[in-house]
C-alpha positions as CSV (number, residue, x, y, z in Angstrom):
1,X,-26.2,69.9,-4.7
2,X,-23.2,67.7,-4.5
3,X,-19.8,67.9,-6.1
4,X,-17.3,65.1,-6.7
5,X,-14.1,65.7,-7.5
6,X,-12.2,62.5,-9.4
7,X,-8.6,62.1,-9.6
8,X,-7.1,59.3,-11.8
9,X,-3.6,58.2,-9.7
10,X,-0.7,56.2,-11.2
11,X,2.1,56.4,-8.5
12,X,1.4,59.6,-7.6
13,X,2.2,59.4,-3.5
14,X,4.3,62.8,-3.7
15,X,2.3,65.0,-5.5
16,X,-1.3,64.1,-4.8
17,X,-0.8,65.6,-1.0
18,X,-0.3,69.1,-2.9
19,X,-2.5,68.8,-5.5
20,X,-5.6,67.8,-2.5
21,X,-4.4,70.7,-0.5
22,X,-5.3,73.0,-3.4
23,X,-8.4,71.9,-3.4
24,X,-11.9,74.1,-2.4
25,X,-13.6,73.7,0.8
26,X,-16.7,75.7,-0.1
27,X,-18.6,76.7,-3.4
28,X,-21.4,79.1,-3.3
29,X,-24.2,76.9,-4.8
30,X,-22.4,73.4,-3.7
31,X,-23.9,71.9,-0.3
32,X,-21.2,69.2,-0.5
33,X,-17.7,68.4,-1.4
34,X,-16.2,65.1,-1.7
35,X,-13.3,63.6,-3.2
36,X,-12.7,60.3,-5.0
37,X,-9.5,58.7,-5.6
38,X,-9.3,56.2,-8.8
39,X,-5.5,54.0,-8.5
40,X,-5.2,52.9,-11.6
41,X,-2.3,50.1,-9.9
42,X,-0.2,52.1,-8.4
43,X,2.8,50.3,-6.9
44,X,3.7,53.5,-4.2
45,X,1.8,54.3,-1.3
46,X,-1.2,56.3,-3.3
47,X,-3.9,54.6,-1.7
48,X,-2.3,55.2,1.9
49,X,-1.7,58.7,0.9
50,X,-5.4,59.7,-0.1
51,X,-6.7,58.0,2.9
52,X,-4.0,60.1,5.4
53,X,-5.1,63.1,3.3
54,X,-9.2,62.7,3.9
55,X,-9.8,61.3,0.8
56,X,-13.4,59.6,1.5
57,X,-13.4,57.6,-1.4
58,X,-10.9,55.4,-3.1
59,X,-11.4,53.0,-6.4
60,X,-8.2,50.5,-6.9
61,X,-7.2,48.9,-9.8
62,X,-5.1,45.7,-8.8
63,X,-3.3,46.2,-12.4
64,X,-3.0,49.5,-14.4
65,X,-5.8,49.7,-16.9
66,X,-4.8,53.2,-18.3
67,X,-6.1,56.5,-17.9
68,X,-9.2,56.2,-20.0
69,X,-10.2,53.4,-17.8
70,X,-9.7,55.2,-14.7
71,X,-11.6,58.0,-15.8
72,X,-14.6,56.0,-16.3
73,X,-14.6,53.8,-13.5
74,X,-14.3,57.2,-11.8
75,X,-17.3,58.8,-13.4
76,X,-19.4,55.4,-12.5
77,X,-18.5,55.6,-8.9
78,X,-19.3,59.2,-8.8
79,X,-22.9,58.8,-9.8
80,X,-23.0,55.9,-7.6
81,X,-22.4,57.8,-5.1
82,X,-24.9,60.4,-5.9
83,X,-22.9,63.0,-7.4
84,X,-24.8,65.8,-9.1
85,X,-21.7,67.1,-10.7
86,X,-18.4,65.6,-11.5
87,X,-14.8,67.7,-11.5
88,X,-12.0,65.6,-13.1
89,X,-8.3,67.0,-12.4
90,X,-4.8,65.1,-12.2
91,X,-3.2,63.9,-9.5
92,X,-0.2,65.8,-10.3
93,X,-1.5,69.6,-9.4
94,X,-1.2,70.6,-13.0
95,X,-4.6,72.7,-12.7
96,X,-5.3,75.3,-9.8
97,X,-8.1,74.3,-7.6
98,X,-9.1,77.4,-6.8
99,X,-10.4,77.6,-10.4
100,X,-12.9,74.8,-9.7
101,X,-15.9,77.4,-8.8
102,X,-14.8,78.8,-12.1
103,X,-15.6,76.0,-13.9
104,X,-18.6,74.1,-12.5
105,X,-20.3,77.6,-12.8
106,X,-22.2,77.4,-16.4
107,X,-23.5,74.3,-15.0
108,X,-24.5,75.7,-11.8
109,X,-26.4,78.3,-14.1
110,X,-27.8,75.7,-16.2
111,X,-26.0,77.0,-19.3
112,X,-23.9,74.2,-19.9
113,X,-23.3,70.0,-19.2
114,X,-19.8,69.7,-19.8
115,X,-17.4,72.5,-19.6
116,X,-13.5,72.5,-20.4
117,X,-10.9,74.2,-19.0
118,X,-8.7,76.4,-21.0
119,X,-5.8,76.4,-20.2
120,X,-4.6,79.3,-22.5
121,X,-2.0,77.2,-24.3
122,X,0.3,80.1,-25.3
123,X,1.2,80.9,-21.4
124,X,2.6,77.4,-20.6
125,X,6.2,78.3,-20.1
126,X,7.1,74.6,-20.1
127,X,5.5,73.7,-23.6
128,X,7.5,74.0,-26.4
129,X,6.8,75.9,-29.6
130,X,6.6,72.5,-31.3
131,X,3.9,70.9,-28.8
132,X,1.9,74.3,-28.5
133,X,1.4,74.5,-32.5
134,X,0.6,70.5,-32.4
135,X,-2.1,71.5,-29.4
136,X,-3.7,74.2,-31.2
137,X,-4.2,71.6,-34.4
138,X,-5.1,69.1,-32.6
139,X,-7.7,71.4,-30.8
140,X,-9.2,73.0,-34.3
141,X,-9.4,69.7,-35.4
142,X,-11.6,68.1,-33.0
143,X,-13.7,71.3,-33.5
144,X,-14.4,70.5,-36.4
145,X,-15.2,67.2,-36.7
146,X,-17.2,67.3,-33.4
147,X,-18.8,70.6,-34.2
148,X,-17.8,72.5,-30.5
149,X,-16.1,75.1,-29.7
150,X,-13.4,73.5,-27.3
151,X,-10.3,75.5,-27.4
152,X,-8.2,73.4,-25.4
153,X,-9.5,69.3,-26.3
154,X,-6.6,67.9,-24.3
155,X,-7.0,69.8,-20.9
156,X,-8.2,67.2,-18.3
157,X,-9.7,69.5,-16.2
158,X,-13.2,69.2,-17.2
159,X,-16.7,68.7,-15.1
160,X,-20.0,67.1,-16.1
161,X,-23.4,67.4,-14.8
162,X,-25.2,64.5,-14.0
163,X,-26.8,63.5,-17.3
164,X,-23.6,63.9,-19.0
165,X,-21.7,61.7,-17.6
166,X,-24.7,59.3,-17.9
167,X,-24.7,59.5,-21.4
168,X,-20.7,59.1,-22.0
169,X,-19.4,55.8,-22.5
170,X,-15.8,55.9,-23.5
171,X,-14.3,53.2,-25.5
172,X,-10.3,54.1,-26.0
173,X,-8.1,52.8,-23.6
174,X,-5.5,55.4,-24.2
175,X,-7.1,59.0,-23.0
176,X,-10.6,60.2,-22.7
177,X,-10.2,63.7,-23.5
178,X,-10.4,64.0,-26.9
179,X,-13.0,61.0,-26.9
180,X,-15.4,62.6,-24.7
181,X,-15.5,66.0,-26.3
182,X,-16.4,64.5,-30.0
183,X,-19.0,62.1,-28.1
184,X,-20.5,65.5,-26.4
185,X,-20.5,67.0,-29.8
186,X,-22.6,63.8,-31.6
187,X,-24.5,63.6,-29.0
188,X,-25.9,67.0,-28.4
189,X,-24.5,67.5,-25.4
190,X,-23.8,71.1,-24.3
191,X,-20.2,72.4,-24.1
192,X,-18.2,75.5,-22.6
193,X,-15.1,76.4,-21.7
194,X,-13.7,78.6,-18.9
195,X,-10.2,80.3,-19.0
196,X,-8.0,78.3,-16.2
197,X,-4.6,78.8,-14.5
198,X,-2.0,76.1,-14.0
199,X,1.1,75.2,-11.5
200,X,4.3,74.8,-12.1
201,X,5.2,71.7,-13.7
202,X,5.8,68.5,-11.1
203,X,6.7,66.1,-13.2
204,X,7.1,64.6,-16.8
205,X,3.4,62.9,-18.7
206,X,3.0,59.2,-17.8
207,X,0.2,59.2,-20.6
208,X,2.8,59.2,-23.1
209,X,6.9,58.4,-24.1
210,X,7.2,61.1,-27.0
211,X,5.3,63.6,-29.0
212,X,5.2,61.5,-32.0
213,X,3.6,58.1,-30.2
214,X,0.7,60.7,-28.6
215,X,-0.2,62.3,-31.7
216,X,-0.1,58.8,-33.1
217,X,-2.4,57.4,-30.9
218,X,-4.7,61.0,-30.3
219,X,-4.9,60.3,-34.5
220,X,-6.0,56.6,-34.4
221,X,-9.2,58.0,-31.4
222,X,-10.0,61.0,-33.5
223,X,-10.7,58.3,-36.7
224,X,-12.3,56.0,-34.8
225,X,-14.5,58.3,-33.1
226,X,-15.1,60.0,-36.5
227,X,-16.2,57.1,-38.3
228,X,-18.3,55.1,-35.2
229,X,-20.7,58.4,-35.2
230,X,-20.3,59.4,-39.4
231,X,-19.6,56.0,-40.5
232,X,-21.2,56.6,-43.9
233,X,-19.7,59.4,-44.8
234,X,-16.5,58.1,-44.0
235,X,-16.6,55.1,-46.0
236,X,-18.8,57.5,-48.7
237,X,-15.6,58.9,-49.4
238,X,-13.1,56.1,-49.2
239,X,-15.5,54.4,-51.6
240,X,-15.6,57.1,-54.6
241,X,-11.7,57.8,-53.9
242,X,-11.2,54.0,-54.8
243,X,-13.7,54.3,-57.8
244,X,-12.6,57.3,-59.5
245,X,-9.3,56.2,-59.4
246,X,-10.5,53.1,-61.1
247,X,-12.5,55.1,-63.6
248,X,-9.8,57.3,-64.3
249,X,-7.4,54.2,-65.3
250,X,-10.2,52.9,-67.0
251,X,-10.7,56.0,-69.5
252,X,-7.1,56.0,-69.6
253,X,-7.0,52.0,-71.1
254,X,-10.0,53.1,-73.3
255,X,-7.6,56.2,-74.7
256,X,-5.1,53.7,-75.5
257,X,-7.1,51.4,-76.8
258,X,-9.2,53.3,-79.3
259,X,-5.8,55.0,-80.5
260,X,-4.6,51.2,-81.6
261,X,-2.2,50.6,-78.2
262,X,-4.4,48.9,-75.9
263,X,-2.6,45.6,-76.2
264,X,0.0,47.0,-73.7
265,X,-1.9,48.3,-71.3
266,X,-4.0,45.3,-70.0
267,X,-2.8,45.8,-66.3
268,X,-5.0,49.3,-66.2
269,X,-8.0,47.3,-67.2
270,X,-7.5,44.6,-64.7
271,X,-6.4,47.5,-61.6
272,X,-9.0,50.2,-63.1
273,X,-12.0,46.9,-62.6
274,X,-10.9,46.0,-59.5
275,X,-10.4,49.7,-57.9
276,X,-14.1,49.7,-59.1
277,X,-15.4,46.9,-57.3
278,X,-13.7,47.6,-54.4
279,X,-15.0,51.2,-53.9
280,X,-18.6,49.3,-55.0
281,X,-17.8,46.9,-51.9
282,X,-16.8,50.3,-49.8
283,X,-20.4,52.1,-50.7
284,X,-22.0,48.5,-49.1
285,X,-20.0,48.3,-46.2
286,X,-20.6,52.2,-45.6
287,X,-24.2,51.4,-45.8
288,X,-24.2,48.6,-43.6
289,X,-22.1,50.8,-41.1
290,X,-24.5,53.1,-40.9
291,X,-27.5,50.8,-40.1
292,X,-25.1,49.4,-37.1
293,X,-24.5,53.1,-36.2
294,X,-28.5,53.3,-35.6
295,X,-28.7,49.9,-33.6
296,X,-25.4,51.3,-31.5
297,X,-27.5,54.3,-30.9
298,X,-30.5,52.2,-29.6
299,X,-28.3,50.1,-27.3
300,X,-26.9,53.2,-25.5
301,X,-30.3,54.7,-25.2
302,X,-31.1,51.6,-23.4
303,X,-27.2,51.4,-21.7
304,X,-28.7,55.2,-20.1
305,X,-32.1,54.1,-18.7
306,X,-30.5,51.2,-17.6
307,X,-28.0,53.2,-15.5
308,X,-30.5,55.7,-14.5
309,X,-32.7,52.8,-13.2
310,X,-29.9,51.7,-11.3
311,X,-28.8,54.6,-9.3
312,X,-32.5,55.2,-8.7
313,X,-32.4,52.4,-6.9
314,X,-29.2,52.8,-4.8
315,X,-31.0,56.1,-4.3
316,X,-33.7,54.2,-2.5
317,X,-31.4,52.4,-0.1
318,X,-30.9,49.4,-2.3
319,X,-27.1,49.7,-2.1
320,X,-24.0,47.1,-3.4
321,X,-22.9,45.0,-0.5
322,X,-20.0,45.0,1.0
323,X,-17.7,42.5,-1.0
324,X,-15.3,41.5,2.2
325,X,-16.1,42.9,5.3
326,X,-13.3,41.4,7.2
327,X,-11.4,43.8,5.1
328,X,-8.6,46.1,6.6
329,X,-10.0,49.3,5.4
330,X,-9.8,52.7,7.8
331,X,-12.7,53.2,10.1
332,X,-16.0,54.8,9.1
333,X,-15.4,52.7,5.5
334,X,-16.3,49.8,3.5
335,X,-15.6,48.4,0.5
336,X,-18.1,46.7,-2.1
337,X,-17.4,45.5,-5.7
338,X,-18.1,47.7,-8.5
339,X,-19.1,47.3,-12.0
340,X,-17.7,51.0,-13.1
341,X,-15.1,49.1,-15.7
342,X,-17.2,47.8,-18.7
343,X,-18.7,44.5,-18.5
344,X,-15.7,42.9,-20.3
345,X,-13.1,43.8,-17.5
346,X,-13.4,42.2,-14.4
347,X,-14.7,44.3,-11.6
348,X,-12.4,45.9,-9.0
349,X,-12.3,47.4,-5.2
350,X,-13.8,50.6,-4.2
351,X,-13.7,52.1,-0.7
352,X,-15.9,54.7,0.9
């Protein structure tokens, strides 16, 4: 059984030497630990770092692609390099290491594919009463419209078996946390949570400049994700919002007009028809919605064969080739392009 354990880096050459060092050696039921590196274009020394600090595997981003990005180029190369299951952490020792037995442990037991660590929001010293009550929101929220249990969404200490991590394809570009847990949820994929413990704070969130821009943005994934997987009911609902409110000015226009004052209320006809139509035109496109939601379906069943074929065949010696081997890369390593960014982003360096 081998464990991965990912860590998305943006500049992060002073704490990433602490946050490695916390790190297991050993797991009872793991036969091997390795550790991969994503640099999502750092400009600091990350990459020089993780190397000085035995990190085996490194994936660099020339330009910085966000965290959502890194996170799945990470999960790609993981597989790729036959990882049976997947620990994600940040790079800046935020989560105790210690606790990673912890939480690979329902999958060890075959009880779980994904499990979320829980921070326990309410013991966080450094987070304010204001971002705690946002959190626990934001948490019952995606609860609900994913239909798990998660009590922390937003904790980026998470790991994934095998097929999970086959199965995820994240889309946002801002943060994959909340993303990934409503995608589990559609998709019938089995989540837990463990209780966690955190370290002292190192430094301020890169992921975001103020409260109000990350619920902003956590509110524009949540719909998004909402409507890809329940895109009928979504426009079901924006549609008969739009036609009642059409109807109603339309019964109103009919109250005038039958009581000898519909001469002055013209405009309600014309807004009450056109409210009409348009939620009409919303039941079609909710319709048609839903048929693409069955064809985007299909095309990730095949996206998940597809990978599985691949690393079946990597398995089997048929590996990537080295993309420059005059490279100046550390000894014992090579590097070789990868396609772990989607096929609409060019691909990038990964060393091993």
């Amino acid at each position: 059984m081998k464990l991965i354990i990912q860590i998305p880096c943006l500049n992060e050459e002073q704490t990433l030497p602490m946050t490695l060092r916390d790190l297991p050696r050993h797991i009872d039921g793991i036969d091997e630990i390795e550790w991969l590196v994503i640099d999502d274009g750092s400009s600091d020394r990350t990459c020089e770092v993780a190397r000085e600090n035995g990190v085996k595997h490194i994936v660099r981003f020339t330009r910085n692609r966000g965290l959502a990005r890194a996170f799945t180029a990470g999960l790609d190369a993981c597989l790729r390099l036959g990882a049976d299951i997947i620990v994600n952490t940040d790079a800046d020792n935020q989560y105790c290491g210690a606790d990673i037995g912890k939480l690979i442990r329902p999958i060890l037991d075959g009880k779980a594919e994904m499990v979320i660590g829980d921070r326990c929001i309410d013991t966080i010293e450094e987070f304010s009463p204001l971002k705690k009550r946002l959190q626990k929101l934001g948490s019952w929220f995606v609860r609900e419209i994913s239909g798990t249990d998660v009590p922390d969404t937003t904790s980026g200490f998470r790991a994934f078996s095998r097929e999970a991590a086959l199965r995820l394809n994240i889309i946002s570009t801002f943060s994959y946390t909340l993303e990934s847990i409503i995608q589990a949820g559609k998709k019938n994929i089995t989540v837990a949570h463990v209780p966690i413990r955190t370290n002292p704070k190192t430094r301020d969130s890169r992921l975001f400049g103020s409260i109000p821009q990350y619920v902003a943005r956590s509110v524009v994934t949540i719909v998004r994700m909402y409507t890809m997987f329940r895109p009928l009911h979504v426009f079901t609902l924006i549609g008969t919002a739009l036609f009642c409110g059409g109807l109603g000015l339309g019964m109103r226009f009919l109250y005038y007009f039958f009581s000898g004052q519909g001469s002055g209320h013209v405009q309600s006809l014309i807004l009450s028809g056109s409210l009409m139509v348009t939620g009409i035109v919303t039941y079609l496109i909710g319709i048609l919605a839903d048929v693409i939601s069955f064809n985007r379906m299909l095309i990730e069943d095949n996206l998940y064969r597809t990978r599985r074929i691949e690393l079946m065949l990597e398995k089997h010696g048929q590996r990537a080739q080295p993309a420059d081997a005059s490279a100046s890369v550390p000894a014992g390593t090579r590097s070789w392009d990868t396609i772990a960014e989607a096929a609409t982003e060019p691909a990038e360096s990964i060393a091993e």
